[in-house]
MIDREN-612605 format. One line per field, with one value per atom (N, C-alpha, C): x, y, z; atom name; residue in one letter; residue number from 1. Coordinates in Angstrom, 2 decimals. Example, Ala and Ser with C-alpha at 12.3 -4.5 7.8 and 13.67 -1.06 7.14 Angstrom:
u	[13.19:12.30:13.20:12.85:13.67:12.90]
v	[-5.69:-4.50:-3.30:-2.25:-1.06:0.03]
w	[7.80:7.80:7.80:7.08:7.14:7.87]
seke	[N:CA:C:N:CA:C]
fifi	[A:A:A:S:S:S]
balo	[1:1:1:2:2:2]
***
This chain:
u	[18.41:17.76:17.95:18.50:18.78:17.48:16.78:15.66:16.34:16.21:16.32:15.09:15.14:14.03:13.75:12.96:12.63:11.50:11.56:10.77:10.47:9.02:8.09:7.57:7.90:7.53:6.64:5.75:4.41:3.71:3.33:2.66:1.45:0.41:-1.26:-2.24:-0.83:-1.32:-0.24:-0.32:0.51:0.34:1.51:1.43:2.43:2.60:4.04:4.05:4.77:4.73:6.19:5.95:7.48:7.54:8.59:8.73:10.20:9.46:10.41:11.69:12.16:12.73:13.22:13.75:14.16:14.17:13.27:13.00:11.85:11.70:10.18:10.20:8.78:8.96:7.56:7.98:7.29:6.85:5.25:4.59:4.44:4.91:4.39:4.01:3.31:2.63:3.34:4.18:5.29:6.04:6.48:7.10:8.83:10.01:11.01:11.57:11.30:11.88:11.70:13.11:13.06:12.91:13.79:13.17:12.13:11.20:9.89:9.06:10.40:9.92:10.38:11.33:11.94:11.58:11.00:9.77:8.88:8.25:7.19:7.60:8.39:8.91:9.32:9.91:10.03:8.75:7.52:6.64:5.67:5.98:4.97:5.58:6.70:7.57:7.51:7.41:6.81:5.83:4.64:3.26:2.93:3.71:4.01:4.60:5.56:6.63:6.35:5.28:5.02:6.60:7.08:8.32:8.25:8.89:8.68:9.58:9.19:10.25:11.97:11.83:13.30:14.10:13.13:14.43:14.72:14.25:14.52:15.02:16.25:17.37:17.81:17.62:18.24:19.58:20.14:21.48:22.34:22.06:22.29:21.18:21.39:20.53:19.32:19.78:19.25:18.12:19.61:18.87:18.68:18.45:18.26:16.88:16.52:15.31:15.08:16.58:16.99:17.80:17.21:17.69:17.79:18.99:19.16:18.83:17.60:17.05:17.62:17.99:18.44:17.30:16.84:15.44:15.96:16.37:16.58:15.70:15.90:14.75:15.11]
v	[4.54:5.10:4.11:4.53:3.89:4.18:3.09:3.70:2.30:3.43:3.14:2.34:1.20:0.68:-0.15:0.33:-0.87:-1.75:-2.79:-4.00:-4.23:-4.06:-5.02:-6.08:-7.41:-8.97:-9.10:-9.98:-10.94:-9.98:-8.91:-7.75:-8.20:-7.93:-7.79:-7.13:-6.53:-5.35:-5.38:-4.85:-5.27:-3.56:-2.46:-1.03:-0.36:0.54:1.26:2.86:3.00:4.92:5.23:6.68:7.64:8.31:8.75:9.37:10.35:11.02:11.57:11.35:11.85:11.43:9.97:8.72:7.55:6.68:7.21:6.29:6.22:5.17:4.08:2.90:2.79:1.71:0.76:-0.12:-1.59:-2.26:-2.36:-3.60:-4.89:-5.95:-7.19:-8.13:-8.96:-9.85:-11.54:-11.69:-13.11:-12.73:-13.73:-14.08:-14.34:-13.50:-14.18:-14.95:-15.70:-17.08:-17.60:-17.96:-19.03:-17.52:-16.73:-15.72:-14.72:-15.09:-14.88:-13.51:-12.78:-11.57:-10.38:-11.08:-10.22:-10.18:-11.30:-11.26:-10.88:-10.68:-10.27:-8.21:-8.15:-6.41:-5.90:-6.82:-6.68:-6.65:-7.45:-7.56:-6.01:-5.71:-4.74:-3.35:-3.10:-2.12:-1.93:-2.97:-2.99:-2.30:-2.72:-2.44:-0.90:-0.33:0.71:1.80:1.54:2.00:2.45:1.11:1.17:0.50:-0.18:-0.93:-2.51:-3.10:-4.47:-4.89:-6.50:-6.83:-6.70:-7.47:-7.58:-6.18:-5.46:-4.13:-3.68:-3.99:-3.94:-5.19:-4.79:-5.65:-4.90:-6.21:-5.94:-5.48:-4.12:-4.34:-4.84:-4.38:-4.44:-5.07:-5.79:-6.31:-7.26:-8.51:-9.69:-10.22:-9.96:-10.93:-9.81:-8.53:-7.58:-6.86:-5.80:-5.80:-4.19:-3.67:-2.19:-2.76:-2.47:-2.87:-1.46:-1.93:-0.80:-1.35:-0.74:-1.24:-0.79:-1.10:-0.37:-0.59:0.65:0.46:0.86:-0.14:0.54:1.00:2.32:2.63:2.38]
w	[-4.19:-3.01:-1.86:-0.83:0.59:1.69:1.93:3.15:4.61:5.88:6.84:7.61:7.84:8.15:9.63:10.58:11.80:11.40:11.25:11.24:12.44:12.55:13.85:13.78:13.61:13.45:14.22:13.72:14.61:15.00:14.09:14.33:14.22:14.53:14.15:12.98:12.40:11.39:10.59:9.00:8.08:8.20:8.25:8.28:7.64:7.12:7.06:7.59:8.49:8.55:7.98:7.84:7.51:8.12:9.12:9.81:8.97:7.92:7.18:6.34:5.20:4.56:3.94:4.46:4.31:5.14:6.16:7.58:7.72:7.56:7.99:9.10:9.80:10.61:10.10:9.60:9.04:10.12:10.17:10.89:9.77:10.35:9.12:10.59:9.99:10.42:10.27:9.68:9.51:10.62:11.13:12.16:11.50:12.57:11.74:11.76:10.99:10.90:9.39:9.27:7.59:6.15:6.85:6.20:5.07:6.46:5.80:6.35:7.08:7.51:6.03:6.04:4.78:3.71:3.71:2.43:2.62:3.19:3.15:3.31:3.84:4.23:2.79:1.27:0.38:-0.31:-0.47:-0.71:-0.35:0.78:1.49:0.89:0.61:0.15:-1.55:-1.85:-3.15:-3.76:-3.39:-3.42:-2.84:-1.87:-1.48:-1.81:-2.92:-3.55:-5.16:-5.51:-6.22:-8.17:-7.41:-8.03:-8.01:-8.98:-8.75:-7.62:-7.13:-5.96:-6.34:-7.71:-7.63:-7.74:-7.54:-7.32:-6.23:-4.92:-3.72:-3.39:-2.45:-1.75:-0.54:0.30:1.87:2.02:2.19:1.80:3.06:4.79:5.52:6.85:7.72:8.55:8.50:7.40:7.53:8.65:9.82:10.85:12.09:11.50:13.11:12.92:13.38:13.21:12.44:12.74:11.69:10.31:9.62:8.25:7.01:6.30:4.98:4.09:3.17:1.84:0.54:-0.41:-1.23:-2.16:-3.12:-4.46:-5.34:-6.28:-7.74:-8.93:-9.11:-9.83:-11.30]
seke	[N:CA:C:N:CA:C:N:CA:C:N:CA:C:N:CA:C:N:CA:C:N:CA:C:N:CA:C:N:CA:C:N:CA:C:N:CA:C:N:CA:C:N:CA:C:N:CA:C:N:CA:C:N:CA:C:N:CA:C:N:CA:C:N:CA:C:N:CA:C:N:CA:C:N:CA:C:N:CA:C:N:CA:C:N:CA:C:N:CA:C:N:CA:C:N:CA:C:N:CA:C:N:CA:C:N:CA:C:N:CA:C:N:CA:C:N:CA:C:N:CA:C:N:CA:C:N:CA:C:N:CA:C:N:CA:C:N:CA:C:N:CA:C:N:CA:C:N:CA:C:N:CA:C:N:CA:C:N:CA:C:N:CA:C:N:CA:C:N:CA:C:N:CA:C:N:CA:C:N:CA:C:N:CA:C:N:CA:C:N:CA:C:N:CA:C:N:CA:C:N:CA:C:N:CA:C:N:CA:C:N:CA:C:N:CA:C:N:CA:C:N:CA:C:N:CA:C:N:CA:C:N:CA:C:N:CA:C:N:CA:C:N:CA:C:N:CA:C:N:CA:C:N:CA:C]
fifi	[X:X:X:X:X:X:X:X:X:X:X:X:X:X:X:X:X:X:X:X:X:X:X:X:X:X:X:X:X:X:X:X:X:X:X:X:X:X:X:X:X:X:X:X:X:X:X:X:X:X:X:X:X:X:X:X:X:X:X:X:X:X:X:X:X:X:X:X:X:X:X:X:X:X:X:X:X:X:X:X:X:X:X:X:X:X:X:X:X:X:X:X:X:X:X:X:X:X:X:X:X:X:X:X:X:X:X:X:X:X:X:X:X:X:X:X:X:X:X:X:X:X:X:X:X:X:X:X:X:X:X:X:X:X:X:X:X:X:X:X:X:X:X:X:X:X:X:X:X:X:X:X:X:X:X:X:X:X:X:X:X:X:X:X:X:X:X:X:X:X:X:X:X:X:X:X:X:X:X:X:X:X:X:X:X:X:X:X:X:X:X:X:X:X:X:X:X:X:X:X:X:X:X:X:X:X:X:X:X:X:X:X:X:X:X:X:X:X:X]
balo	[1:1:1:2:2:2:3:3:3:4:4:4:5:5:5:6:6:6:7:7:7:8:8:8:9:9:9:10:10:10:11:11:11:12:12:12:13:13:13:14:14:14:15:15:15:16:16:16:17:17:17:18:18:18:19:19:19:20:20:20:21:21:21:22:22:22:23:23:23:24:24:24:25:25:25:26:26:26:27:27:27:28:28:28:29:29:29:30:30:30:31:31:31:32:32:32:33:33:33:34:34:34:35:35:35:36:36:36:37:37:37:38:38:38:39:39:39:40:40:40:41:41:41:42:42:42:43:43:43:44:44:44:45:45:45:46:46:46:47:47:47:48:48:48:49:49:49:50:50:50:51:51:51:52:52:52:53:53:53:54:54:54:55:55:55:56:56:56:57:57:57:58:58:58:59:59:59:60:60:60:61:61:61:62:62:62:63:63:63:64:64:64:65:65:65:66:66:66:67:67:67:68:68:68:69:69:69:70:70:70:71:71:71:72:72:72:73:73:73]
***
């Protein structure tokens, strides 16, 4: 499963919406840097998802703020 994702950094609120099918926009609260936004966007997706971490991987967009997740079920 591929989800389309905008990350909002140094947010105030840890959130997730869907705006249908495989597109979500992620509030996290880590700042990015030392990549600790991405952890925590793995972390939050998790718990959300209801899957352990190591089955979600960033597949695309490290360092931008639209990223492709891949979840292996």
């Amino acid at each position: 499963m591929i989800l389309h994702v905008k990350v909002k950094p140094n947010s105030s609120k840890r959130e997730i919406q869907n705006f249908g099918g495989d597109r979500y926009l992620v509030y996290l609260k880590s700042a990015p840097e030392n990549n600790e936004a991405n952890a925590e966007l793995i972390n939050v997706l998790s718990k959300e998802l209801g899957v352990p971490p190591s089955k979600i991987k960033i597949k695309f967009g490290q360092t931008s703020d639209n990223k492709l997740v891949e979840i292996k079920f």
